[in-house]
C-alpha positions as CSV (number, residue, x, y, z in Angstrom):
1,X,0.0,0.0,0.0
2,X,1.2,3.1,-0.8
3,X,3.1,5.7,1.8
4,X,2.2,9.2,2.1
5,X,4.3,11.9,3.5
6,X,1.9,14.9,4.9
7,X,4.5,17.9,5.2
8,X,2.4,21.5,6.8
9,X,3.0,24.2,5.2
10,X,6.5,26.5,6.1
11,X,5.7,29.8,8.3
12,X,3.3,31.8,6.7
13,X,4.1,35.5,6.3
14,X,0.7,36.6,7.7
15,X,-1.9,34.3,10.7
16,X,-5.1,32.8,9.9
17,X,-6.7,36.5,11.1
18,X,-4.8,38.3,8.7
19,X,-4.8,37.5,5.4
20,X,-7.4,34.7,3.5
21,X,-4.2,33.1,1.4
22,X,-0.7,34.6,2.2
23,X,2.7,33.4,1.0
24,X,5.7,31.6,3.1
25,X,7.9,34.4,5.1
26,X,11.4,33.8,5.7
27,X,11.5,31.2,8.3
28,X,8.5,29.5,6.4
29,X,10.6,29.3,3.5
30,X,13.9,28.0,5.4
31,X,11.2,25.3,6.7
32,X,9.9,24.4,2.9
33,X,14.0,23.7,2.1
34,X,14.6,21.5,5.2
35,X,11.5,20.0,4.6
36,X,12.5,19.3,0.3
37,X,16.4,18.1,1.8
38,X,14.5,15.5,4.5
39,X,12.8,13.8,1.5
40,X,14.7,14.4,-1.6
41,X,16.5,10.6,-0.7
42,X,12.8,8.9,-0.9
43,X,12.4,10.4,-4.6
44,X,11.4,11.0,-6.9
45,X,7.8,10.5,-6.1
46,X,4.6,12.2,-6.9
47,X,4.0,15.5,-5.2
48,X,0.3,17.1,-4.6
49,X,0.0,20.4,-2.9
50,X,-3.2,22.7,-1.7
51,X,-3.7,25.7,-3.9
52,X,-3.2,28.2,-1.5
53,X,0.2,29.8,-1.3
54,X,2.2,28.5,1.9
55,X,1.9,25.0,0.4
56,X,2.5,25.8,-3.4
57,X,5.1,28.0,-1.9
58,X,6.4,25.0,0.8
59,X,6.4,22.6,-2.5
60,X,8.7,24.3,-4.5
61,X,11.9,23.4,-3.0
62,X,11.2,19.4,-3.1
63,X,9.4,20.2,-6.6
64,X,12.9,21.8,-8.3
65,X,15.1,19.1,-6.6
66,X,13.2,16.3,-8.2
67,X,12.2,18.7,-11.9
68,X,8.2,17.9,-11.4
69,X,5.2,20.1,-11.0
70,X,3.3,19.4,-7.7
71,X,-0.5,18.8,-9.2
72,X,-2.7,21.2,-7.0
73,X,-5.8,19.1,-5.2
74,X,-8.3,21.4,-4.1
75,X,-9.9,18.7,-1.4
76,X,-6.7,18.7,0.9
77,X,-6.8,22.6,0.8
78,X,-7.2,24.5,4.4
79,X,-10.7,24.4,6.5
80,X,-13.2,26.2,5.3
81,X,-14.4,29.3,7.0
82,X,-18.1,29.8,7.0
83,X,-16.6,33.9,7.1
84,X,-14.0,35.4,5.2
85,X,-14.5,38.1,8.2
86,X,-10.8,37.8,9.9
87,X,-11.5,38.4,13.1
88,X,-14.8,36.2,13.2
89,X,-12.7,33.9,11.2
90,X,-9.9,32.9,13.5
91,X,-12.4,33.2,16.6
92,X,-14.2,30.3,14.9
93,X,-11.1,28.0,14.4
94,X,-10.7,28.7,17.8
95,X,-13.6,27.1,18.6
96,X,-14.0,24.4,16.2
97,X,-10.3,23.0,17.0
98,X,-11.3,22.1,20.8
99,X,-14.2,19.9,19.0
100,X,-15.2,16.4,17.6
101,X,-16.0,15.7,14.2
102,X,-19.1,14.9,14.9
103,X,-20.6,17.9,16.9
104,X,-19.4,19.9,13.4
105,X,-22.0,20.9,11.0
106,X,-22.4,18.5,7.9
107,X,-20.3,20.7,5.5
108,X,-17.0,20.5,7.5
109,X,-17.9,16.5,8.4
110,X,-18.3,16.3,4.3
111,X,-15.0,18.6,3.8
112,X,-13.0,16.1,5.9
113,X,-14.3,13.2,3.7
114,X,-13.3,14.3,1.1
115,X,-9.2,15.3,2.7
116,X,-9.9,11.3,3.4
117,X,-10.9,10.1,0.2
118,X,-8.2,12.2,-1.4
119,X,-5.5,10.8,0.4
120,X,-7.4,7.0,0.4
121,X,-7.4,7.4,-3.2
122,X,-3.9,7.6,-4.0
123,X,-2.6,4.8,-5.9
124,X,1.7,5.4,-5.5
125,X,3.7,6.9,-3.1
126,X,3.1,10.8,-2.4
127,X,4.0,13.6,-1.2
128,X,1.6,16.3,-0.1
129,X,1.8,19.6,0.9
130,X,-1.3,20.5,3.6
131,X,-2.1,22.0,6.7
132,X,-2.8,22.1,10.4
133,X,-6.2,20.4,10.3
134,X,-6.2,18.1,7.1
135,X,-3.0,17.1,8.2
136,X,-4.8,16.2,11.5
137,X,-7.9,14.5,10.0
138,X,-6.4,12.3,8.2
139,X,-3.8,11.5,11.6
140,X,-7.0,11.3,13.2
141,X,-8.4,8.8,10.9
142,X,-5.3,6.3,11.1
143,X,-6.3,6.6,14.9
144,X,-9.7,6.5,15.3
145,X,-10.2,9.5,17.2
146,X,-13.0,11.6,16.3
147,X,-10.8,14.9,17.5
148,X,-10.7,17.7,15.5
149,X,-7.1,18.1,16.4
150,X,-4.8,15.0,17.2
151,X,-1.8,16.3,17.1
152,X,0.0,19.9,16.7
153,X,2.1,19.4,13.8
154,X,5.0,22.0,13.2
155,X,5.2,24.4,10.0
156,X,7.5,22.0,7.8
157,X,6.9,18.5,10.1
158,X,6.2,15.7,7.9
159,X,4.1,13.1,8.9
160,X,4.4,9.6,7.4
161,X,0.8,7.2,7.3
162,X,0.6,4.1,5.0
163,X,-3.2,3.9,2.7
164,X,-4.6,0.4,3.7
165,X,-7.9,-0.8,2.1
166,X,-9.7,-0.6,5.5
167,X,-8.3,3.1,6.1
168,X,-4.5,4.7,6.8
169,X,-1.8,3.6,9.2
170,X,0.1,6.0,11.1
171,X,4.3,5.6,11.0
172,X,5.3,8.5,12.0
173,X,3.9,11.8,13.1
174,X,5.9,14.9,12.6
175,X,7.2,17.6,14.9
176,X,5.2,19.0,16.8
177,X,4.9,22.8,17.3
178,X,3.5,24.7,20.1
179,X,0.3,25.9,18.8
180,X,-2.3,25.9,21.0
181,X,-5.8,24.7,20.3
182,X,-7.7,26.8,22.9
């Protein structure tokens, strides 16, 4: 079955109640080339990234060491927001990251099935550039635990999980950072 290497995102240049998509900043990018020297040995391999910026961004490193274009999959892209409102915005994640799946209104439950059937549906080893909470629902799904957060994983952690017909198989989580969920 294949393995899949879940790297967040480097630093982003601006926080979730700043800016709707910004790019890496200077430590992000440093993070996005450790991050490509860790796994250029395992590769080349497929590469997937979110469309938003940090991860095309985090991508590109890994991308020119191994001369491939990272297809963009819109499914493993950050949670959505039911407010483009910043401040409201980051209030909610707030809220929402201290949760369970299944106290979560249908359209995030169906927004996590699909990060899971984007990830189940891979067919070769990957690569994919992601963040905070798709990396965690999919951690959370090799677990069984119905948490919206699992684990805090660092900007530029890579976390390793094996596809398995009945579901994923966690290796390895990555770094973890000191983010706090509440």
């Amino acid at each position: 079955m294949p393995t899949i290497y879940l790297v967040r995102h480097g630093k982003a240049a601006a926080g979730w109640d700043t800016d709707l998509d910004p790019g890496l900043d200077n430590l992000g990018r440093n993070q996005a080339d450790k991050a490509a020297q860790s796994l250029a040995v395992i590769g080349p391999l497929a590469i997937i990234s979110s469309p938003l910026a940090r991860t095309r961004e985090t991508a590109i490193p890994l991308a020119a060491k191994w001369h491939c274009d990272p297809r963009i999959e819109p499914r493993i892209t950050e949670i959505p927001s039911p407010t483009d409102n910043l401040s409201e915005r980051a209030g909610w994640l707030r809220g929402v990251m201290g949760d369970k799946w299944c106290n979560l209104d249908q359209d995030l439950r169906n927004w996590r099935q699909g990060v899971i059937e984007a990830v189940q549906g891979l067919e070769q080893d990957t690569v994919i550039f992601s963040h905070f909470i798709a990396i965690n629902v999919v951690a959370g799904a090799a677990e069984g635990n119905e948490q919206v957060v699992v684990f805090l994983p660092d900007n530029g952690s890579i976390t390793i999980i094996e596809t398995r017909a009945d579901g994923f198989r966690m290796v390895e989580r990555g770094a973890e950072a000191g983010t706090r969920v509440n």
